[in-house]
PDB file of N, CA, C and O in Angstrom:
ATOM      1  N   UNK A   1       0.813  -1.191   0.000  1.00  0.00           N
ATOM      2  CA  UNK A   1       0.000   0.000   0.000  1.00  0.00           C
ATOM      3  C   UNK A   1       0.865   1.267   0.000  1.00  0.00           C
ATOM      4  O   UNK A   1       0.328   2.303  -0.391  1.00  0.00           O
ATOM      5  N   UNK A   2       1.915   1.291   0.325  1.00  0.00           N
ATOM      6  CA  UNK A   2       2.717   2.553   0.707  1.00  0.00           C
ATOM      7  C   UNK A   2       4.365   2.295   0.207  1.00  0.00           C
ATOM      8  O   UNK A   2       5.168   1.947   1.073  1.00  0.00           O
ATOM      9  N   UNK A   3       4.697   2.427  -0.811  1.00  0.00           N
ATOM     10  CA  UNK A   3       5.913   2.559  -1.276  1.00  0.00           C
ATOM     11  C   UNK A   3       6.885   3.234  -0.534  1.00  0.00           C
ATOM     12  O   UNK A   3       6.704   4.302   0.052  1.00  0.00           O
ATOM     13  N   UNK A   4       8.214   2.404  -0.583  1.00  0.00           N
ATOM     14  CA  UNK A   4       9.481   2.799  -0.136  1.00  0.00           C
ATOM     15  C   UNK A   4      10.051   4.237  -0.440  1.00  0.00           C
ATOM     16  O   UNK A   4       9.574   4.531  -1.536  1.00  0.00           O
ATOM     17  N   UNK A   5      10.981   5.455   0.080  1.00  0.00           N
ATOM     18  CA  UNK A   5      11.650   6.100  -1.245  1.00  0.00           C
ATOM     19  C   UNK A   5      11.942   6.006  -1.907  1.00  0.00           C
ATOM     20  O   UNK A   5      12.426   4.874  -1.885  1.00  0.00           O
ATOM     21  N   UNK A   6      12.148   6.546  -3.068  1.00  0.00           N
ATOM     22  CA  UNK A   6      12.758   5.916  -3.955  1.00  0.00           C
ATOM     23  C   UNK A   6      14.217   5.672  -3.767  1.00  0.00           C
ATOM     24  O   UNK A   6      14.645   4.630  -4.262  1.00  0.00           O
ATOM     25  N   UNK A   7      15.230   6.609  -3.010  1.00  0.00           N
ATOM     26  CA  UNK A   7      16.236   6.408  -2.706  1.00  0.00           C
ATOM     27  C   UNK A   7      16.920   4.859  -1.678  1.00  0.00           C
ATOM     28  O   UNK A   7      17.949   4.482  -1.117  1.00  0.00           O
ATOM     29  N   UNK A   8      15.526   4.418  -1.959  1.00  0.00           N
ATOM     30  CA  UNK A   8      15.616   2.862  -0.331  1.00  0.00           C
ATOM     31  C   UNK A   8      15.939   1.578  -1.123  1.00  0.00           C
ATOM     32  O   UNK A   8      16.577   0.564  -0.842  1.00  0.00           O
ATOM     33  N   UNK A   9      14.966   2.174  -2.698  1.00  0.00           N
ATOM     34  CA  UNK A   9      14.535   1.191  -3.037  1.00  0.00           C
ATOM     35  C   UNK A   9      15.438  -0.161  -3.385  1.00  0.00           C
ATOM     36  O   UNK A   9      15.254  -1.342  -3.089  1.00  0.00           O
ATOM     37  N   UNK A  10      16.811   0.704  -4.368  1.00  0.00           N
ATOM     38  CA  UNK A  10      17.915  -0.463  -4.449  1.00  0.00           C
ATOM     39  C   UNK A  10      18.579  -0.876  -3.270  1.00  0.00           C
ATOM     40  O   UNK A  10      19.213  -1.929  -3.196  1.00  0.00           O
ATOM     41  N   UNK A  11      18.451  -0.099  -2.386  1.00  0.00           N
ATOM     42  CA  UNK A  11      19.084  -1.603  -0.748  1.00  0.00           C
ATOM     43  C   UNK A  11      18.115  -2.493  -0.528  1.00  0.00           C
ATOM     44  O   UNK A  11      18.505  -3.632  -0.272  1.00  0.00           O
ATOM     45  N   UNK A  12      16.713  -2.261  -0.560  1.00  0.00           N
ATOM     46  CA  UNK A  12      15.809  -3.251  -0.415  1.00  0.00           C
ATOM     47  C   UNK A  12      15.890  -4.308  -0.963  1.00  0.00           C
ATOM     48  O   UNK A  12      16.225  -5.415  -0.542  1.00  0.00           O
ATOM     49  N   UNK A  13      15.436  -3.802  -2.360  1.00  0.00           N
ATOM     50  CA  UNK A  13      16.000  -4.669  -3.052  1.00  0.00           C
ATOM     51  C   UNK A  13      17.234  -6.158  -3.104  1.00  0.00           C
ATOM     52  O   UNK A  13      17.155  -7.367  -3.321  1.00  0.00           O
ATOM     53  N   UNK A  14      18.180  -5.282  -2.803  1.00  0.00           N
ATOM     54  CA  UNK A  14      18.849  -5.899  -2.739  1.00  0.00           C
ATOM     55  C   UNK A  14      19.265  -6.904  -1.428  1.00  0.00           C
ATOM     56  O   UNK A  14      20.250  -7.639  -1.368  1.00  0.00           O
ATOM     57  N   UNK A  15      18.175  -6.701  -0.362  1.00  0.00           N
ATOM     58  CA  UNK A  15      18.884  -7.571   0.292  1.00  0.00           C
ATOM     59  C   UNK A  15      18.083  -8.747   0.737  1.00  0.00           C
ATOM     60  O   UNK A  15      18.342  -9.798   1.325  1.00  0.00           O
ATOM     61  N   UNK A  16      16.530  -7.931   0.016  1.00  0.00           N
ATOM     62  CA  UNK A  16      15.609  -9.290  -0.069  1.00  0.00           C
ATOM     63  C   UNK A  16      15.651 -10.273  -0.961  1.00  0.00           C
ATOM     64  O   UNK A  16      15.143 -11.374  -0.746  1.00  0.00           O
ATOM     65  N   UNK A  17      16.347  -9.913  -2.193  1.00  0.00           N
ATOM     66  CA  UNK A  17      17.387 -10.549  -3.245  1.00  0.00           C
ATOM     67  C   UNK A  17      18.258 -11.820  -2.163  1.00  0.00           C
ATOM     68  O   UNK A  17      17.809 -12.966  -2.184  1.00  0.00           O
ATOM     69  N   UNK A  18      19.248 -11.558  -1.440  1.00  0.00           N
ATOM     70  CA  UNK A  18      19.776 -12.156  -1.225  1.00  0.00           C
ATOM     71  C   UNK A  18      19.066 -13.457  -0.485  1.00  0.00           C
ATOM     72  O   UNK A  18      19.274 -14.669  -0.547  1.00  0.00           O
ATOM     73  N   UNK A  19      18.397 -12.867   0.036  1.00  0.00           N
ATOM     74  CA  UNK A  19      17.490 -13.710   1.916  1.00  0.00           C
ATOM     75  C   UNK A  19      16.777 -14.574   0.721  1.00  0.00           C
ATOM     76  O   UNK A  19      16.776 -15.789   0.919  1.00  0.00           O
ATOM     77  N   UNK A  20      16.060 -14.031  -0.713  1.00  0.00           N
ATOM     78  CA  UNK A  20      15.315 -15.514  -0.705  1.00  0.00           C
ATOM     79  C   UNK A  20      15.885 -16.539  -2.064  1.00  0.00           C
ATOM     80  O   UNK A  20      15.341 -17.421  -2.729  1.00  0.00           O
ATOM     81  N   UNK A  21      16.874 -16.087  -2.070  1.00  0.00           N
ATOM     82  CA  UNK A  21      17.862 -16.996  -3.040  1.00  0.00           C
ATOM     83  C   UNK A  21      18.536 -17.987  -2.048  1.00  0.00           C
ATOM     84  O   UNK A  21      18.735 -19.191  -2.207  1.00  0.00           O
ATOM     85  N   UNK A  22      18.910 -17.006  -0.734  1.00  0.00           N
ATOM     86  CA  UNK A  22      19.619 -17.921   0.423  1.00  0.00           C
ATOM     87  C   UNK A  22      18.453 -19.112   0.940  1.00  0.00           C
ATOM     88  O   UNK A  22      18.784 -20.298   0.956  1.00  0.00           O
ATOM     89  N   UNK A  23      17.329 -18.759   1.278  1.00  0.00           N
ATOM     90  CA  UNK A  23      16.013 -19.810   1.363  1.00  0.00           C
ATOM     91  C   UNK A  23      15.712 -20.391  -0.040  1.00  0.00           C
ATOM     92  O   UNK A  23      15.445 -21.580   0.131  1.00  0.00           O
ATOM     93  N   UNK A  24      15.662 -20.168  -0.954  1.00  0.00           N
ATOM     94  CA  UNK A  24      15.827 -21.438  -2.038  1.00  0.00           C
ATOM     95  C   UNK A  24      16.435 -22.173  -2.160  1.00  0.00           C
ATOM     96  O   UNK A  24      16.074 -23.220  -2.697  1.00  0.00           O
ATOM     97  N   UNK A  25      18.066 -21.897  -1.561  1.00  0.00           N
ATOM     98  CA  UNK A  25      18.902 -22.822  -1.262  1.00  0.00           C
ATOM     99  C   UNK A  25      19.112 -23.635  -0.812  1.00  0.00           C
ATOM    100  O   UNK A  25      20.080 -24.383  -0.948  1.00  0.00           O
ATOM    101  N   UNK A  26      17.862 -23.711   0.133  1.00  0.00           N
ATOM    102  CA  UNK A  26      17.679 -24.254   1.494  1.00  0.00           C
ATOM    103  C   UNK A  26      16.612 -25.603   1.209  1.00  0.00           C
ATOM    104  O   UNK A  26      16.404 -26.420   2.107  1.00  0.00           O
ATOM    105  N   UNK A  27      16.149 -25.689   0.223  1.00  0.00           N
ATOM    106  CA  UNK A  27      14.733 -26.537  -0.359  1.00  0.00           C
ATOM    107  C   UNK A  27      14.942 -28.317  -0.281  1.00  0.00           C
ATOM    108  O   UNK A  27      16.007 -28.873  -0.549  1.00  0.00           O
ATOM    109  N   UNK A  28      14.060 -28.816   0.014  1.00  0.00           N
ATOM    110  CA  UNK A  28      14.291 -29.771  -0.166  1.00  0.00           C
ATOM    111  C   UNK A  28      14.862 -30.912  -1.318  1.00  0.00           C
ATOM    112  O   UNK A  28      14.181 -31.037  -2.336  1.00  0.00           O
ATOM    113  N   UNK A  29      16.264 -31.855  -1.155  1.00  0.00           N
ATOM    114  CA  UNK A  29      16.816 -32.465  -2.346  1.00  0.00           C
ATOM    115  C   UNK A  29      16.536 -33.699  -2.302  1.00  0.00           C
ATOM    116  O   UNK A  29      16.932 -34.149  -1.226  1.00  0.00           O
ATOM    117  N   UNK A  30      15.905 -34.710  -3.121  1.00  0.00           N
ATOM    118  CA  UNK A  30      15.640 -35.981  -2.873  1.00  0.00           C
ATOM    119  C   UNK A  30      17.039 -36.596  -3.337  1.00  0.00           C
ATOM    120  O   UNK A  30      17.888 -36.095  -4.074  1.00  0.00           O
ATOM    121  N   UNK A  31      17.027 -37.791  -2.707  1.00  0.00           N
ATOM    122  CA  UNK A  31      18.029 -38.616  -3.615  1.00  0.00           C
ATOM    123  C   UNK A  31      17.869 -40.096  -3.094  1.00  0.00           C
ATOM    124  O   UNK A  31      17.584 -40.526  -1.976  1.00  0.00           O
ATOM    125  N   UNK A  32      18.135 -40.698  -4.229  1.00  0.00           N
ATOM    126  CA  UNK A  32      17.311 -42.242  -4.492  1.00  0.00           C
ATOM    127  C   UNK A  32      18.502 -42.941  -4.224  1.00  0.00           C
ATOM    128  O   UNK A  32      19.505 -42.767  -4.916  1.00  0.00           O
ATOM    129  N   UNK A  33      18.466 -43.797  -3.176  1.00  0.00           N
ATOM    130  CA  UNK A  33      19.649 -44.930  -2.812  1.00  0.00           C
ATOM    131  C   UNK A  33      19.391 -46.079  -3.012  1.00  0.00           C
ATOM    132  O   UNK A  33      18.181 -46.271  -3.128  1.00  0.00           O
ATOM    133  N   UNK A  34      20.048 -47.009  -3.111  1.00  0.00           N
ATOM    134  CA  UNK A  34      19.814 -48.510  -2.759  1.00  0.00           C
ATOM    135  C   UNK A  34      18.827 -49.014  -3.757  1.00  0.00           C
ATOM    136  O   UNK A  34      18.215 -50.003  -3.353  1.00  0.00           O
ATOM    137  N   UNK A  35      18.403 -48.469  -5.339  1.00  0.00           N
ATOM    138  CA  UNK A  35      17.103 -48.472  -5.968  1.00  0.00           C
ATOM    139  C   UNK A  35      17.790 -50.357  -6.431  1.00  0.00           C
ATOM    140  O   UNK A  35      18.900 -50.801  -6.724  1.00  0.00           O
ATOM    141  N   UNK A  36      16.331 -50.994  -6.258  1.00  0.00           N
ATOM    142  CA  UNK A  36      16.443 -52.286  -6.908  1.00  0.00           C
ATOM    143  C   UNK A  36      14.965 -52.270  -7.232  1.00  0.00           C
ATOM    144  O   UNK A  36      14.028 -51.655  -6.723  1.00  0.00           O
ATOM    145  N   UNK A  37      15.054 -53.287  -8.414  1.00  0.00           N
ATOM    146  CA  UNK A  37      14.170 -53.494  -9.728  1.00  0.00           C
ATOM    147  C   UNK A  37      14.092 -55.325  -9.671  1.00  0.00           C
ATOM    148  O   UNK A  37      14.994 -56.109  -9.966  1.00  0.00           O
ATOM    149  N   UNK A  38      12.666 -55.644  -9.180  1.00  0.00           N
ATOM    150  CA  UNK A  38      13.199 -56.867  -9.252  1.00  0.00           C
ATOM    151  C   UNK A  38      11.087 -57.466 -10.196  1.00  0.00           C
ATOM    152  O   UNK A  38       9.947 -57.073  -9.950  1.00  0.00           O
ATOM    153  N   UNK A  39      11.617 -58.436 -11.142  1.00  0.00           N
ATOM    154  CA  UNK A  39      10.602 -58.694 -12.378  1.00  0.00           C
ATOM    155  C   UNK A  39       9.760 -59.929 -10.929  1.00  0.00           C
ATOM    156  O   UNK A  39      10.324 -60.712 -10.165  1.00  0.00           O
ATOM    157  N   UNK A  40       8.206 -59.575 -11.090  1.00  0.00           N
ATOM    158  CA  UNK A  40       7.290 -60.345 -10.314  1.00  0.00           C
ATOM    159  C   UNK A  40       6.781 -61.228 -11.668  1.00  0.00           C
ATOM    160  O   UNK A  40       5.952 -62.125 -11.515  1.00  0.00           O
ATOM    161  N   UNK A  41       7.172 -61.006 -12.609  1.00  0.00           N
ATOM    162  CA  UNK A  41       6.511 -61.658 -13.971  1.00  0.00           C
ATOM    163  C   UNK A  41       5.352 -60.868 -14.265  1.00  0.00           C
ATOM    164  O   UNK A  41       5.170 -59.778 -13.722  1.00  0.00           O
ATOM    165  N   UNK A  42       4.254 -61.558 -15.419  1.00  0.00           N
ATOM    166  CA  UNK A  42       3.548 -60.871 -16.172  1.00  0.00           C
ATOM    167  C   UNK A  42       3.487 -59.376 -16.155  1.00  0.00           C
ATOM    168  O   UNK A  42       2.379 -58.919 -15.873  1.00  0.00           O
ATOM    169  N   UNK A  43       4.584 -58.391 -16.434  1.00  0.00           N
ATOM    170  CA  UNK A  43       4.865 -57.302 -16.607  1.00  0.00           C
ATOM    171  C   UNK A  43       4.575 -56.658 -14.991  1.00  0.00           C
ATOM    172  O   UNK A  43       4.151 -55.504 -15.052  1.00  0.00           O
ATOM    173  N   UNK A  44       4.699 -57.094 -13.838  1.00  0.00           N
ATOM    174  CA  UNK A  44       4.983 -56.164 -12.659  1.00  0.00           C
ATOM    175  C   UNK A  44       6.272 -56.691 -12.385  1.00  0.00           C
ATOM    176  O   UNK A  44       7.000 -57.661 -12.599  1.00  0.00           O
ATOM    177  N   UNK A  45       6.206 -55.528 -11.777  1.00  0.00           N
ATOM    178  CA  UNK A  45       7.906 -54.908 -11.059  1.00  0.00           C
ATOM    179  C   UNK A  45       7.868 -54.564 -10.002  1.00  0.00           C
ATOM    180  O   UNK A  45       7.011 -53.730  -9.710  1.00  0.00           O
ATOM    181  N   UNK A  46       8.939 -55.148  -8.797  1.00  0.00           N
ATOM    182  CA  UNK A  46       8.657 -54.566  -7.554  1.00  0.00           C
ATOM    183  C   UNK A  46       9.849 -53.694  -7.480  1.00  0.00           C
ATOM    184  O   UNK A  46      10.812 -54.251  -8.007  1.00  0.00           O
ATOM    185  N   UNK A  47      10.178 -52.278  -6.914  1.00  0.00           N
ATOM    186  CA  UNK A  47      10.777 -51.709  -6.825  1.00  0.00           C
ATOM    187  C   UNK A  47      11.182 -51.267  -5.191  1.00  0.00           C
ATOM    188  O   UNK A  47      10.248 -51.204  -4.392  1.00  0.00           O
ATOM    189  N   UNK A  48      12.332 -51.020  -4.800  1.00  0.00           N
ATOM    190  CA  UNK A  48      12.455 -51.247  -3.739  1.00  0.00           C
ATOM    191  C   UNK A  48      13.407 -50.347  -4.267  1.00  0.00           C
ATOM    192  O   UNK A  48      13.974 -50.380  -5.360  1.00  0.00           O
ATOM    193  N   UNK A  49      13.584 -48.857  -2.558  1.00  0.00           N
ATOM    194  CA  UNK A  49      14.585 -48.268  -2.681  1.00  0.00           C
ATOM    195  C   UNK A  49      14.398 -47.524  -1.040  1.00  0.00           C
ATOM    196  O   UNK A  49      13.497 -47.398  -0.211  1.00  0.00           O
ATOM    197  N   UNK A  50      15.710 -47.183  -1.172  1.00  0.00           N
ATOM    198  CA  UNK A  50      16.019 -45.451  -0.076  1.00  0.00           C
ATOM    199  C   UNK A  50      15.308 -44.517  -0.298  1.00  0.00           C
ATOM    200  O   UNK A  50      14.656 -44.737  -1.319  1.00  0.00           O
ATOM    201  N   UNK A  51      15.030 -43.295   0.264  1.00  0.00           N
ATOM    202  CA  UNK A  51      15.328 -41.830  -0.468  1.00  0.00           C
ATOM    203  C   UNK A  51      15.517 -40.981   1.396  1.00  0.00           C
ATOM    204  O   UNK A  51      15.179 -41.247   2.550  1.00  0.00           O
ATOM    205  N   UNK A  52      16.195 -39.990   0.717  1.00  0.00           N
ATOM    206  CA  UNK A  52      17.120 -39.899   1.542  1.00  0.00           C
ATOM    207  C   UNK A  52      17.198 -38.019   0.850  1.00  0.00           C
ATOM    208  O   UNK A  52      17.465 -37.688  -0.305  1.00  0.00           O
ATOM    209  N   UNK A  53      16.856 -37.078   2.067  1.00  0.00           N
ATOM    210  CA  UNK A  53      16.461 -35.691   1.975  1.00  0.00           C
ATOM    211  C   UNK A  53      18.004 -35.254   1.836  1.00  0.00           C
ATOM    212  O   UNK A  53      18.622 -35.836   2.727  1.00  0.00           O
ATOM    213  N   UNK A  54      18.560 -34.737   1.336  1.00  0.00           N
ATOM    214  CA  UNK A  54      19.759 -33.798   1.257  1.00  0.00           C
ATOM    215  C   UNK A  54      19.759 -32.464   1.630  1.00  0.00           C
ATOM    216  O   UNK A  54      20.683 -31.865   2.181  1.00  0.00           O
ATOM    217  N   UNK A  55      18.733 -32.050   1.321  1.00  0.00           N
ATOM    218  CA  UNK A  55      18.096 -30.043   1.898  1.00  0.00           C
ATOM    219  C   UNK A  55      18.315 -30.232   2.942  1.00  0.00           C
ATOM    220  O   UNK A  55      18.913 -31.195   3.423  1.00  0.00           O
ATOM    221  N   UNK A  56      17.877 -29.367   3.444  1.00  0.00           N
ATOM    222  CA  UNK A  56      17.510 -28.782   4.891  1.00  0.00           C
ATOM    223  C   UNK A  56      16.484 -28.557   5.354  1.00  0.00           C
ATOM    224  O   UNK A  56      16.136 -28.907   6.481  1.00  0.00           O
ATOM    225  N   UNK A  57      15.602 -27.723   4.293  1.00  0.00           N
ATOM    226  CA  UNK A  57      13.965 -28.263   4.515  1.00  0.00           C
ATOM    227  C   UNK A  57      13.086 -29.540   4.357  1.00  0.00           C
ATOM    228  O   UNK A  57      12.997 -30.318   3.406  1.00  0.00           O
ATOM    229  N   UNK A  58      12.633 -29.531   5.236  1.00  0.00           N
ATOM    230  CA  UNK A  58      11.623 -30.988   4.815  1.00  0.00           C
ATOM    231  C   UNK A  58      10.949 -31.111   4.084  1.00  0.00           C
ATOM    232  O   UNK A  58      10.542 -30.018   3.689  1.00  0.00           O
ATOM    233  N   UNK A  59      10.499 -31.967   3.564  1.00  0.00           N
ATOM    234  CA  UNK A  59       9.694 -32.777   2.280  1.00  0.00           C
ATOM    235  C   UNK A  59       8.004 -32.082   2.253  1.00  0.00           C
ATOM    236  O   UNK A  59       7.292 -31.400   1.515  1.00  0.00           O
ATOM    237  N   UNK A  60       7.952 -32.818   3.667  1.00  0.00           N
ATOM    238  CA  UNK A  60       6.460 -32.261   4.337  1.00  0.00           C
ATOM    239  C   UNK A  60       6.481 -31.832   5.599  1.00  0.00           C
ATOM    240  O   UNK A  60       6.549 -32.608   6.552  1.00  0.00           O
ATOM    241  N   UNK A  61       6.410 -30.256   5.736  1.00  0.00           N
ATOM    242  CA  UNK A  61       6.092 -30.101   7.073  1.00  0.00           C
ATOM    243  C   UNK A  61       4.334 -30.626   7.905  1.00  0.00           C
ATOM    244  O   UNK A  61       3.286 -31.003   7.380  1.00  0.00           O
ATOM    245  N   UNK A  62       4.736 -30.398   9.415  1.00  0.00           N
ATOM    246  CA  UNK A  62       3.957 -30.876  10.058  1.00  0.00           C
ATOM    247  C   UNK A  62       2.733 -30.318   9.794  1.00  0.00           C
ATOM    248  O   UNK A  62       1.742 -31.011   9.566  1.00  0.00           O
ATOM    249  N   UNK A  63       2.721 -28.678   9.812  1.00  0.00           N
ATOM    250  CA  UNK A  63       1.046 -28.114   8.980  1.00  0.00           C
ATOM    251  C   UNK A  63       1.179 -28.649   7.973  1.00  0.00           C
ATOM    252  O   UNK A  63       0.193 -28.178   7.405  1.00  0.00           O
ATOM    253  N   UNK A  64       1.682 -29.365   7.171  1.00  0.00           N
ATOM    254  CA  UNK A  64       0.927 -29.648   5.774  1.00  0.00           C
ATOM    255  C   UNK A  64       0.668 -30.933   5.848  1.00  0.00           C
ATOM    256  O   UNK A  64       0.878 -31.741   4.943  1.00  0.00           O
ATOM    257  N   UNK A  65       0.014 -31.271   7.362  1.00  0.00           N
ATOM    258  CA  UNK A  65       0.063 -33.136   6.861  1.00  0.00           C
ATOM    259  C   UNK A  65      -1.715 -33.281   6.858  1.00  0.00           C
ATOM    260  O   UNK A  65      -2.578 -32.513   7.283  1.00  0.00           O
ATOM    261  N   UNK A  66      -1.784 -34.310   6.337  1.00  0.00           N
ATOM    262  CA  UNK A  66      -2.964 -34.877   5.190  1.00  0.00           C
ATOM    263  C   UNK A  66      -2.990 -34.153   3.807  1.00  0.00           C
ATOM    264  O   UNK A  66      -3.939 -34.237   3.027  1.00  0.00           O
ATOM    265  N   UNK A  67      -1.607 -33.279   3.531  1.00  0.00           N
ATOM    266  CA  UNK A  67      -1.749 -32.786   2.234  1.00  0.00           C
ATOM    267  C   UNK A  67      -0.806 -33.287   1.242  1.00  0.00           C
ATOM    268  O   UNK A  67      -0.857 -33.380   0.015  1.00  0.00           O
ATOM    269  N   UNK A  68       0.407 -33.695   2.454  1.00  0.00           N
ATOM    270  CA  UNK A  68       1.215 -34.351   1.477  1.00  0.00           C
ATOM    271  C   UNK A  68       1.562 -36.044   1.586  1.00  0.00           C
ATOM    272  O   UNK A  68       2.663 -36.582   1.477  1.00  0.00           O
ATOM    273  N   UNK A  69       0.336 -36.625   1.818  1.00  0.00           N
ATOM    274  CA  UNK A  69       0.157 -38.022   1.877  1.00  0.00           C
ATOM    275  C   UNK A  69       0.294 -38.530   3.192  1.00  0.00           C
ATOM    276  O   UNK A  69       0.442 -39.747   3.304  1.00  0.00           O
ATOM    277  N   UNK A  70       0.270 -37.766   4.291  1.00  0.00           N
ATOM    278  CA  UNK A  70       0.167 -38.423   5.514  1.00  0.00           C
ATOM    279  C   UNK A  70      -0.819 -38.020   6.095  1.00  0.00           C
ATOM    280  O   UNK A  70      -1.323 -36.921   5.864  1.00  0.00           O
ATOM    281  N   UNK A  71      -1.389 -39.109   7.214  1.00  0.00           N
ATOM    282  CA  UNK A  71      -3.030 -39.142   7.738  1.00  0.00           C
ATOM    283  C   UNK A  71      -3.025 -38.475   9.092  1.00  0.00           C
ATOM    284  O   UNK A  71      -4.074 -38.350   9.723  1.00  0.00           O
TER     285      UNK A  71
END
């Protein structure tokens, strides 16, 4: 509703620039370990693996549960 000076505007800028590049950084990284592939016949496959968060943020936080597959 109420704009900065204009003289503010490039420090602002710039340092909310930084803060949410530094929190993107921060996002959650999957990574798939231990993946095995094993044939049940007539075209199923059982797949069996790790996964294993590398970020720092979590996958699913606790407010978001029943949204991201937990009951």
């Amino acid at each position: 509703m109420i704009n900065p000076p204009p003289d503010k505007i490039d420090d602002l800028v710039s340092k909310n620039y930084k803060f949410i590049v530094a929190v993107a950084g921060m996002h959650p990284e999957l990574e798939f370990l231990d993946v095995k592939v094993e044939n049940q016949g007539d075209n199923i496959f059982r797949l069996s693996l790790k996964v294993h968060n590398k970020g720092v943020f979590a996958t699913c936080a606790e407010a978001g549960k029943g949204i991201c597959g937990q009951d």
